[in-house]
BAKOLMI-806475 format. One line per field, with one value per residue: z negated, x, y negated of N, C-alpha, C, O in turn. Coordinates in Angstrom, 3 decimals. Layout:
N
n_up <- Z|...
n_east <- X|...
n_north <- Y|...
ca_up <- Z|...
ca_east <- X|...
ca_north <- Y|...
c_up <- Z|...
c_east <- X|...
c_north <- Y|...
o_up <- Z|...
o_east <- X|...
o_north <- Y|...
***
This chain:
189
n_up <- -16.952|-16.953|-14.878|-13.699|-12.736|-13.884|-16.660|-17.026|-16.147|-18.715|-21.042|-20.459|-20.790|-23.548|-24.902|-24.152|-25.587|-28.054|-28.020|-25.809|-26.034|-24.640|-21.993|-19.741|-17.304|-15.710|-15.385|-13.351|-12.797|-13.182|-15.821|-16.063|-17.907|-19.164|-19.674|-22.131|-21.537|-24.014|-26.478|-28.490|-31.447|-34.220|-36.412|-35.177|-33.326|-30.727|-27.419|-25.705|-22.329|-20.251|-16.426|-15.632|-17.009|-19.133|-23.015|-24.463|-25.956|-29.423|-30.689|-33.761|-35.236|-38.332|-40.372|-42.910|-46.667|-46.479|-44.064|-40.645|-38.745|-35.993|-35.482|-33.360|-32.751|-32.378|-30.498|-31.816|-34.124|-35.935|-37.056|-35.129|-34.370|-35.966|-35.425|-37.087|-38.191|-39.464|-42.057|-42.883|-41.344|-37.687|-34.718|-32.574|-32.451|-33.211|-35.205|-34.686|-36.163|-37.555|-37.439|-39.621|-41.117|-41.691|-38.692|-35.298|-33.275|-32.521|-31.037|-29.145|-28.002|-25.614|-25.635|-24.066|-20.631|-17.487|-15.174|-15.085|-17.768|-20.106|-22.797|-25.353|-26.441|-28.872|-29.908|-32.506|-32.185|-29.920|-28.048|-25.985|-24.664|-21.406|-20.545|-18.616|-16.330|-14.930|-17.739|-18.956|-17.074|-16.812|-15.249|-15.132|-16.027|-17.877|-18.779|-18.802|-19.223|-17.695|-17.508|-16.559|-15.613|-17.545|-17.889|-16.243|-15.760|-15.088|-13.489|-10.702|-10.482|-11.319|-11.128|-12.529|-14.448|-17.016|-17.357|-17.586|-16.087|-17.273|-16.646|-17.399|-17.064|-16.780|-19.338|-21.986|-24.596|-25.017|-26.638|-28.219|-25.730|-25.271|-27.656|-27.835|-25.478|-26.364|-28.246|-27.237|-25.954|-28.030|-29.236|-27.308|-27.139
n_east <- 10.002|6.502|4.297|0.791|-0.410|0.722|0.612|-2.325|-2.591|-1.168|-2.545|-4.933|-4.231|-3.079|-5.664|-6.754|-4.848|-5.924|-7.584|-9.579|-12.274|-14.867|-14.526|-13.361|-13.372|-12.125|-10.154|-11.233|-13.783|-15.761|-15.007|-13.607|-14.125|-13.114|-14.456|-15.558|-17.577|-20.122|-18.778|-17.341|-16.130|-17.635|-14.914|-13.057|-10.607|-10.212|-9.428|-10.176|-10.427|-8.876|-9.452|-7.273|-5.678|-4.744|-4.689|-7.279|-9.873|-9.993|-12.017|-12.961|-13.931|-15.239|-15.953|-17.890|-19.178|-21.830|-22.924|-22.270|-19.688|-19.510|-16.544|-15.704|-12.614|-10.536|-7.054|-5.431|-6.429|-8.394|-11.134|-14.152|-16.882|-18.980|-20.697|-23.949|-25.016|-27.611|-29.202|-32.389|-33.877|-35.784|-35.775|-34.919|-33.788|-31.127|-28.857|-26.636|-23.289|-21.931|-18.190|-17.559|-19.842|-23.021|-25.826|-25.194|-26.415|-29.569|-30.976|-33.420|-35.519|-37.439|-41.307|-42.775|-41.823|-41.783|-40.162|-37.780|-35.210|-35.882|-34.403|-34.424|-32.836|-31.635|-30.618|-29.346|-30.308|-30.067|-32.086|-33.320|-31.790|-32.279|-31.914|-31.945|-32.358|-30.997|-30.128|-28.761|-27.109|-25.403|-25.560|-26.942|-27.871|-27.355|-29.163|-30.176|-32.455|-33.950|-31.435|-29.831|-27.411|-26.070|-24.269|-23.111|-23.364|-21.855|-21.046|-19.904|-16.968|-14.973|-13.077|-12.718|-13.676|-16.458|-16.086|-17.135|-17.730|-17.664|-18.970|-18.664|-19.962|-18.476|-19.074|-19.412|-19.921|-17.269|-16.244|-18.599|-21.058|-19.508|-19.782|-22.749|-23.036|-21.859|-23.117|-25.775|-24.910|-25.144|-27.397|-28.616|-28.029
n_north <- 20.420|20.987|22.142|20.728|22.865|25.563|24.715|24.833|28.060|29.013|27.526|29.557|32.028|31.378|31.107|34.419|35.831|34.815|36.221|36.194|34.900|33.214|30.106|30.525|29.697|27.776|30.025|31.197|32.097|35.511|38.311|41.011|43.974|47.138|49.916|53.112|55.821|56.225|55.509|55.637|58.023|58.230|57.175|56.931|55.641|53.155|51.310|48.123|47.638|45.385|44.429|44.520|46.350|46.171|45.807|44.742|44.207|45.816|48.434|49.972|52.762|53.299|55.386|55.093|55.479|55.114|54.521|54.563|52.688|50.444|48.267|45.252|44.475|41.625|41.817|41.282|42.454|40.701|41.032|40.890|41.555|43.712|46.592|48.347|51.155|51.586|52.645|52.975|52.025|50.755|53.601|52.121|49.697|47.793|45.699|43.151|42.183|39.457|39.068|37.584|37.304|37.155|37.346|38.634|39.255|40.532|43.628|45.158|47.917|47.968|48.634|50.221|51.039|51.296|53.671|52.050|50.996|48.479|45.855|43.671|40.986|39.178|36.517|34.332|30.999|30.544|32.105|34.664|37.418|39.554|42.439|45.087|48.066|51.095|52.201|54.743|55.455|53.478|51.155|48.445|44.996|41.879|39.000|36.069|35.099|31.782|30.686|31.997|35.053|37.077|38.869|41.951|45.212|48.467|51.715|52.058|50.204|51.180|54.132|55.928|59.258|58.982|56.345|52.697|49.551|46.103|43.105|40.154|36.768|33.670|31.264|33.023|35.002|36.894|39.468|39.832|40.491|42.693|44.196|44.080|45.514|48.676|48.514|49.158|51.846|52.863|53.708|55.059|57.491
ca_up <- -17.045|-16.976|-13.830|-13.924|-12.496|-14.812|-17.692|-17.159|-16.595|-20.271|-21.865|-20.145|-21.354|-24.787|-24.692|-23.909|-26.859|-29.064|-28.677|-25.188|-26.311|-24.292|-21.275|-18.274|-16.190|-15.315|-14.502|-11.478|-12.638|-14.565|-16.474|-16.011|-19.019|-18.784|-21.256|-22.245|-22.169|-25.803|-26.571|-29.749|-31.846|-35.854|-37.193|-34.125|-32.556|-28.772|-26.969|-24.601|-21.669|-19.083|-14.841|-15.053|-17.731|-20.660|-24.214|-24.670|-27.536|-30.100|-31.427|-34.815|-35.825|-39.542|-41.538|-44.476|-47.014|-46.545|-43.078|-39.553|-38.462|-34.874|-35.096|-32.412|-32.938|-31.178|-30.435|-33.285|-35.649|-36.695|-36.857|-34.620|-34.558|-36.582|-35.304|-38.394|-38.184|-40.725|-42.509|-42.909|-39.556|-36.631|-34.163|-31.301|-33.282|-34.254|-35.481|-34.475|-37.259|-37.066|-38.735|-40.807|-42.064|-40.575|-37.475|-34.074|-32.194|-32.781|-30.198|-29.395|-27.002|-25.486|-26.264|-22.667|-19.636|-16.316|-14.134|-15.288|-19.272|-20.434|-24.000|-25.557|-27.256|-29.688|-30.116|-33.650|-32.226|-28.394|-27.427|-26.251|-23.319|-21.211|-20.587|-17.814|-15.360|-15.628|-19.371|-19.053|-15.783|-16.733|-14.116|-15.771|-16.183|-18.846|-18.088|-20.423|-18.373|-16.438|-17.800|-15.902|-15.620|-18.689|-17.749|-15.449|-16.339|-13.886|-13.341|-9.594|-10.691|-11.938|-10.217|-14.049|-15.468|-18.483|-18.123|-16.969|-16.402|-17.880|-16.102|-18.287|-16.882|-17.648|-20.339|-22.535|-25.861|-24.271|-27.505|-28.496|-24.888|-25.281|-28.901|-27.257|-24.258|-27.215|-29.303|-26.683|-25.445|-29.392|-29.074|-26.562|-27.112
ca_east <- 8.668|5.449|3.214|-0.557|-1.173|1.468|-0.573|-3.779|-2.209|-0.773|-3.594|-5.450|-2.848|-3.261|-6.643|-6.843|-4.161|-6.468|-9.202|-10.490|-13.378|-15.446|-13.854|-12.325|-14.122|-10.745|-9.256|-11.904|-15.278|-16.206|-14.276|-14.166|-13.616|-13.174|-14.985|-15.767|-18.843|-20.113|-17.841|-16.246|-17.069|-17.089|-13.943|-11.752|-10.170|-10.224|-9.157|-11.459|-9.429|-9.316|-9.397|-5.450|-5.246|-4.365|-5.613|-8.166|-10.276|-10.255|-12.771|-12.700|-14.531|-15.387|-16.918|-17.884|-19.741|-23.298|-23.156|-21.499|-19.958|-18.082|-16.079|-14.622|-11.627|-9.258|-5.997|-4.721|-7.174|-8.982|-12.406|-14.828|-18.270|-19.803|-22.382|-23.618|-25.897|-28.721|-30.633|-34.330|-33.960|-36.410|-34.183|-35.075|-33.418|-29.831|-28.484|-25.138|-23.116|-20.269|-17.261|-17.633|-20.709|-24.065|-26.486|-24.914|-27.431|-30.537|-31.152|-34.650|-35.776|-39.276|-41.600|-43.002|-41.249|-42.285|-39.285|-36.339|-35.104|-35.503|-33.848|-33.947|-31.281|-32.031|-29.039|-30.239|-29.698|-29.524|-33.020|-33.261|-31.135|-33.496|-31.657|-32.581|-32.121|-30.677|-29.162|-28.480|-26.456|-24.494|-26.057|-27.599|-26.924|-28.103|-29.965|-30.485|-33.581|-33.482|-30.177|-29.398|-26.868|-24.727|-23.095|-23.523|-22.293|-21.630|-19.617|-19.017|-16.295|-13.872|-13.199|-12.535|-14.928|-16.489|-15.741|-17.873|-17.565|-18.436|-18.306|-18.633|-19.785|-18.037|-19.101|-20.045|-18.255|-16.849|-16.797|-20.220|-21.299|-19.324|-20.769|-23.762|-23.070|-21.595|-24.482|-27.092|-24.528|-24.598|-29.035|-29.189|-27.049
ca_north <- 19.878|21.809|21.352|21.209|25.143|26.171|24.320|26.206|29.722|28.820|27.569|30.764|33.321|31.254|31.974|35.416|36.148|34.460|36.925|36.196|34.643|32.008|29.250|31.437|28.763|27.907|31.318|31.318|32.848|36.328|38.755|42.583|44.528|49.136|50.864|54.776|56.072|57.359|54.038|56.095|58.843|57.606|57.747|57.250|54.348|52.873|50.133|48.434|47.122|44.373|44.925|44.612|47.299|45.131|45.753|42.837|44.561|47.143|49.224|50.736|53.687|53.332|56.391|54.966|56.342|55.209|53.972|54.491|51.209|49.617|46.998|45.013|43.135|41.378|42.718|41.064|42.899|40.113|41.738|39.743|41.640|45.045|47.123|49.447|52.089|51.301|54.069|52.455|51.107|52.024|53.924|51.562|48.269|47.437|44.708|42.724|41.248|38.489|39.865|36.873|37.555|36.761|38.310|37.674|39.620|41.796|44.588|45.835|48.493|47.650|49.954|51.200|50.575|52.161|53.371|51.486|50.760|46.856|45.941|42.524|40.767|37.998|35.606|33.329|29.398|30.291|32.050|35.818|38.011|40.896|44.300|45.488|48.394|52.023|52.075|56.072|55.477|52.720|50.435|47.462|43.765|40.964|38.051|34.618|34.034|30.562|30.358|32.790|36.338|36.962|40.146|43.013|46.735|49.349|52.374|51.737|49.346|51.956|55.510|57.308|59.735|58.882|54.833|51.949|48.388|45.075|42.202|38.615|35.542|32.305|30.008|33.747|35.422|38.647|40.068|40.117|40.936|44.032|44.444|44.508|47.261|49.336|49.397|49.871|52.848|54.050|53.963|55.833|58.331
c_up <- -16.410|-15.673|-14.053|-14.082|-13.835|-16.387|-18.102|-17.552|-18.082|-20.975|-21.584|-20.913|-22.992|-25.505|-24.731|-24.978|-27.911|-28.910|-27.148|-25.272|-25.457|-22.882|-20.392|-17.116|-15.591|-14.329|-13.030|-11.928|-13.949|-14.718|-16.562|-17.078|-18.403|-19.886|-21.311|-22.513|-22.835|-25.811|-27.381|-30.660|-33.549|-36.235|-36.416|-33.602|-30.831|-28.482|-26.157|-23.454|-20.098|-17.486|-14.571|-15.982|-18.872|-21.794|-24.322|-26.027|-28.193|-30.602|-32.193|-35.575|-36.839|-40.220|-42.786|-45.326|-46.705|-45.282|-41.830|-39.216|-36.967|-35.254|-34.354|-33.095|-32.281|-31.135|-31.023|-34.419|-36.038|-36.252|-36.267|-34.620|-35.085|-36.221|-36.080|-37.840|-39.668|-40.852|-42.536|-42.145|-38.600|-35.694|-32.972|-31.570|-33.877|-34.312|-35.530|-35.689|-37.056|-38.210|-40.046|-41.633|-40.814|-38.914|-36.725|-33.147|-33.021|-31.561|-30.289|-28.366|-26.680|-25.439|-25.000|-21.466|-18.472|-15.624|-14.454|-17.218|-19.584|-22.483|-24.170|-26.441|-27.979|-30.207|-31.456|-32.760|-30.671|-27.694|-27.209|-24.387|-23.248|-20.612|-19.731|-16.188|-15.448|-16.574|-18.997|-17.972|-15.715|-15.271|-14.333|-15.511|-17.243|-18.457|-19.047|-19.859|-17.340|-16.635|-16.959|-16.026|-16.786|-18.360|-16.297|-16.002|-15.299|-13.651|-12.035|-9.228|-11.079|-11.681|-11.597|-14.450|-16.798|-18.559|-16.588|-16.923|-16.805|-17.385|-16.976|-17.080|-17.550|-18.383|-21.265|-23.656|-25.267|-25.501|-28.190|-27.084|-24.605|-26.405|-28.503|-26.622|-25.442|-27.862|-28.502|-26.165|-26.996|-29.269|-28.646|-26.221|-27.961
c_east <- 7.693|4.782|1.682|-0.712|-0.939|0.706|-1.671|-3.579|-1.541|-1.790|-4.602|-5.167|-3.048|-4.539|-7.180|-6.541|-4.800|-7.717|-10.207|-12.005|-13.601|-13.862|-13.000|-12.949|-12.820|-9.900|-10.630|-13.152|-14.925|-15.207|-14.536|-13.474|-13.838|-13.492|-15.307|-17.047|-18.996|-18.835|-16.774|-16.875|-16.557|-16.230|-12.742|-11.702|-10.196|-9.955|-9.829|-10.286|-9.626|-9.513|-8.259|-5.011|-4.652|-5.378|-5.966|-8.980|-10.064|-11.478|-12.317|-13.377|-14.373|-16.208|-17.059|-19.191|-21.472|-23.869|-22.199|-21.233|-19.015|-17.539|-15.030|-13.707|-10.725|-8.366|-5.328|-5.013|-7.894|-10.473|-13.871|-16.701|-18.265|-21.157|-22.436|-24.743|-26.640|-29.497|-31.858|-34.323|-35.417|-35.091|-34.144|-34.517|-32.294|-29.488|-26.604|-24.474|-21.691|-19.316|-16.896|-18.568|-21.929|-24.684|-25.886|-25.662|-28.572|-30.964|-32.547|-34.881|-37.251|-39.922|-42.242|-42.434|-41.268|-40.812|-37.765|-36.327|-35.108|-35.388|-33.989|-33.213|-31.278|-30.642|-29.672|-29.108|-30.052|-31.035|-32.445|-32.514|-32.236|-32.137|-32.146|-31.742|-31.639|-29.552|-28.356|-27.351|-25.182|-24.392|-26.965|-27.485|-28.326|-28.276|-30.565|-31.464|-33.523|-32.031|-29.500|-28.067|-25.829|-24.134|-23.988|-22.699|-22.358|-20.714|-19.338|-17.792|-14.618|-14.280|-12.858|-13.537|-14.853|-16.099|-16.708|-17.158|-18.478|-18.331|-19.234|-18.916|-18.980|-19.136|-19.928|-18.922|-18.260|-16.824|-18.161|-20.957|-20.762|-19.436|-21.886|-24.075|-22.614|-22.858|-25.711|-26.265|-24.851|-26.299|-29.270|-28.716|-27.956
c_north <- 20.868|21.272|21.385|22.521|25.605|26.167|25.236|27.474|30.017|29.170|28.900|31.912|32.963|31.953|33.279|35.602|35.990|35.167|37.193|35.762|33.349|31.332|29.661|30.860|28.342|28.567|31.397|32.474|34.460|37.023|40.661|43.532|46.988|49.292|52.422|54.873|56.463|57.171|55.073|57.247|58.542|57.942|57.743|55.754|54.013|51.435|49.877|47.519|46.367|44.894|45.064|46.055|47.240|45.665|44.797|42.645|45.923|47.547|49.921|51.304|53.628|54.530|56.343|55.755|56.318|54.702|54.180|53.148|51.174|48.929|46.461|44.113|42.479|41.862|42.404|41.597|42.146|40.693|40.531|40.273|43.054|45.248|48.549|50.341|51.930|52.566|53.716|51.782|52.014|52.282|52.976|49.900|48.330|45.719|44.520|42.127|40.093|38.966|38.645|36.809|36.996|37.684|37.421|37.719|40.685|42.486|45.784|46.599|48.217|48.664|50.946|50.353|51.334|52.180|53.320|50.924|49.167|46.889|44.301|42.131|39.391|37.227|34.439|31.999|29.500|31.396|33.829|35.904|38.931|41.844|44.738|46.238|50.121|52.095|53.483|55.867|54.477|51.950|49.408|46.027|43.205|40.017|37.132|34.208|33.069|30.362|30.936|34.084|35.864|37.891|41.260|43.990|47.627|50.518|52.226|50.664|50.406|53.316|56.821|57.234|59.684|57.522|53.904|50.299|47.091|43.698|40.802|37.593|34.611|31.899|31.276|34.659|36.699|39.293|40.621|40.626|42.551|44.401|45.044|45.956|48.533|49.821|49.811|51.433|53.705|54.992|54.825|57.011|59.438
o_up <- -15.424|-15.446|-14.773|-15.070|-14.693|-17.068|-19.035|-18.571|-18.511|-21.437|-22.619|-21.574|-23.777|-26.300|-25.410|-25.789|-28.851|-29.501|-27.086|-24.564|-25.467|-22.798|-20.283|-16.052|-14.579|-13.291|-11.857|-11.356|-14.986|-13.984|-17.041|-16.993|-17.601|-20.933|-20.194|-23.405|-23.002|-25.457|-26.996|-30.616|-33.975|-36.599|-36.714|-33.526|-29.945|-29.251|-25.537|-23.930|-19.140|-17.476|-13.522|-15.607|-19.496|-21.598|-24.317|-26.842|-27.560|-31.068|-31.866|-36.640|-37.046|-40.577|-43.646|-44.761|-46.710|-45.221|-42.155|-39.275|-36.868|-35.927|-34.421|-33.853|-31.451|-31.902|-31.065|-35.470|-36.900|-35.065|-36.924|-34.835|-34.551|-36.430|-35.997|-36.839|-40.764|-40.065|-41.958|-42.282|-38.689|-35.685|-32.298|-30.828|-34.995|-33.559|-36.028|-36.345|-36.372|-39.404|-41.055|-42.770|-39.647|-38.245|-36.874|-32.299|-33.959|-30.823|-31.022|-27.377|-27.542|-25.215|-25.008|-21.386|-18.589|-15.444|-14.225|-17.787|-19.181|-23.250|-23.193|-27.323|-27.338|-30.952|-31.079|-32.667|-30.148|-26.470|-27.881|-23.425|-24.174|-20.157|-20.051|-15.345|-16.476|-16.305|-18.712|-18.427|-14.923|-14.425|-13.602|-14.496|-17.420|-17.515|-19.945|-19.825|-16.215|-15.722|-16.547|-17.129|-16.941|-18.646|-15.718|-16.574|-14.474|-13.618|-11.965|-8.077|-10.998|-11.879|-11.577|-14.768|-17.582|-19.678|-15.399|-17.639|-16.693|-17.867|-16.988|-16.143|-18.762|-17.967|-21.495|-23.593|-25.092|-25.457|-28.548|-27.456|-23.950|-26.330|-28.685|-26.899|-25.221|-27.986|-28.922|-25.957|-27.090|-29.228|-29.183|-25.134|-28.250
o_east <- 8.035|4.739|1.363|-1.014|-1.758|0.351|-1.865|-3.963|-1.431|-2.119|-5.114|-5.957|-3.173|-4.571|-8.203|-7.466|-4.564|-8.751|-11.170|-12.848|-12.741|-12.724|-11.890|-13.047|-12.661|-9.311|-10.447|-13.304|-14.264|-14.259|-15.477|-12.269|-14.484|-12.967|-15.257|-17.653|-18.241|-17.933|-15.623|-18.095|-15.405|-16.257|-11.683|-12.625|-10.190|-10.246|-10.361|-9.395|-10.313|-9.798|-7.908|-4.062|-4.122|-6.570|-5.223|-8.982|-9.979|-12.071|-11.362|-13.653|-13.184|-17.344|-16.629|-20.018|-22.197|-25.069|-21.054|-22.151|-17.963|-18.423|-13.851|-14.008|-10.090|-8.450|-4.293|-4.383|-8.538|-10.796|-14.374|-17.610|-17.377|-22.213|-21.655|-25.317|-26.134|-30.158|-32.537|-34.882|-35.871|-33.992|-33.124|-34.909|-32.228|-29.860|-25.708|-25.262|-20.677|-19.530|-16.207|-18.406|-21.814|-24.002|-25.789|-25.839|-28.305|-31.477|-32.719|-34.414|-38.128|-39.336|-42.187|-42.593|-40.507|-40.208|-36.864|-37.350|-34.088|-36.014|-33.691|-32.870|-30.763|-29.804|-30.581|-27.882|-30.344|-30.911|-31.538|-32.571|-32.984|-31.331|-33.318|-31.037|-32.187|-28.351|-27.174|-26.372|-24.243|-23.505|-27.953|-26.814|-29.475|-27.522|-31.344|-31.624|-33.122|-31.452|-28.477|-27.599|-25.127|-22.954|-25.072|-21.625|-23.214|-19.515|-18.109|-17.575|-13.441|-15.418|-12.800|-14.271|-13.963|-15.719|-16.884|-16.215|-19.703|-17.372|-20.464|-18.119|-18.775|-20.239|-21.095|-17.713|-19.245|-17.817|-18.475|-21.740|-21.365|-19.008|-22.133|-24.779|-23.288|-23.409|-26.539|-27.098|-24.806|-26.497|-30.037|-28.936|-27.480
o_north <- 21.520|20.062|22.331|23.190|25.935|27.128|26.015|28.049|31.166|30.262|29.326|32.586|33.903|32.892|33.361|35.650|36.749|34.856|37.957|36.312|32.468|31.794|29.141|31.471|29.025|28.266|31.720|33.553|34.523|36.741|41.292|43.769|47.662|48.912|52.937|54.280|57.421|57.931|55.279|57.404|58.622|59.117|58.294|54.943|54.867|50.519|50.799|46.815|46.722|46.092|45.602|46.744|48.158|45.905|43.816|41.722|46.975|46.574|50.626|50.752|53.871|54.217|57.112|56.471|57.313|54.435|53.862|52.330|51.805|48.398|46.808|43.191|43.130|42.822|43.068|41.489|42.743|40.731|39.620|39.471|43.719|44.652|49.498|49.913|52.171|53.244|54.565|50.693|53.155|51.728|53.119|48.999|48.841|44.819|45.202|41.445|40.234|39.175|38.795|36.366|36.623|38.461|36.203|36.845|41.437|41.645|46.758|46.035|48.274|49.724|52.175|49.135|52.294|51.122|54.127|50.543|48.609|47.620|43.614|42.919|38.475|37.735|33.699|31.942|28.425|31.397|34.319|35.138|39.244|41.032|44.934|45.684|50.518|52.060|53.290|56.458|54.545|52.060|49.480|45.843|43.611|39.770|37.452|32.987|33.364|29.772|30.390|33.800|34.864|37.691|41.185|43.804|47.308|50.242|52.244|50.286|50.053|53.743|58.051|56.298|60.018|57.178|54.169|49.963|47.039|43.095|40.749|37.592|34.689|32.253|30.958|34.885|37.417|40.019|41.756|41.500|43.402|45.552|46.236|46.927|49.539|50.915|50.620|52.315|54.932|56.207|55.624|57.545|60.536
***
């Protein structure tokens, strides 16, 4: 017979397997993901990987013919968000897509900002995230307004050059949050 704990660390572990997405309220608060700076270079693969050192997502460099594309997927492959590189785009604007179809996010750079970089992040259904802090440095965090902190990024989290971290609040899709840090890393690149 199963005990409560045991239960959770299941359903947790189930969880995770299934993509990591959403409800680590549970496991005890946020979620720290390792990433590379200048995420991927088109056409190449990467794994993005947890605080234990676990594959959690993939990235998959696409060079297709009329468009550069990301897409994350889970570590099953199932493709969970695409960020494309649009040709009649301005360069200060991408757009998120759900690998099922549909915008998950739109990504805007503001247009003067004294000091420090702010970005906003339009979620369709759920209101806008602000961006804010040094982007170039990998020293940022996101912010739902009164809602309050959706992520923080940082390289003082991890002692390898060339990788930053991502740290997830609970009740937030870690996928699309690192969709996000991806494509503002692709912008500004």
């Amino acid at each position: 017979m199963i005990g409560n704990g045991s239960q959770r660390v299941i359903s947790m572990m189930r969880r995770r397997a299934e993509g990591g997405l959403r409800g680590r309220e549970e496991a005890g608060g946020a979620h720290r993901y390792k990433m590379k700076e200048r995420l991927i270079d088109i056409g190449d693969d990467y794994w993005i990987e947890d605080s234990a050192g676990e594959r959690a997502f993939k990235v998959d460099g696409k060079a297709l013919r009329v468009r550069n594309t990301l897409v994350i997927q889970s570590r099953e492959g199932q493709d969970l968000y695409r960020i494309q590189e649009r040709m009649l785009r301005v360069r200060d604007t991408m757009e998120i897509e759900r690998g099922d179809g549909g915008t998950a996010a739109t990504i805007k750079k503001a247009l003067v900002t004294p000091m420090r970089d702010r970005w906003t992040v339009s979620i369709p259904g759920e209101g806008d995230w602000e961006v804010q802090g040094n982007i170039l440095d990998h020293e940022y965090h996101i912010d739902a307004g009164r809602r309050g902190r959706v992520a923080g990024v940082s390289k003082k989290w991890f002692r390898v050059r060339d990788t930053y971290g991502v740290e997830v609040e609970p009740g937030h899709d870690d996928a699309l949050i690192l969709a996000v840090t991806a494509a503002i890393d692709q912008m500004t690149r």
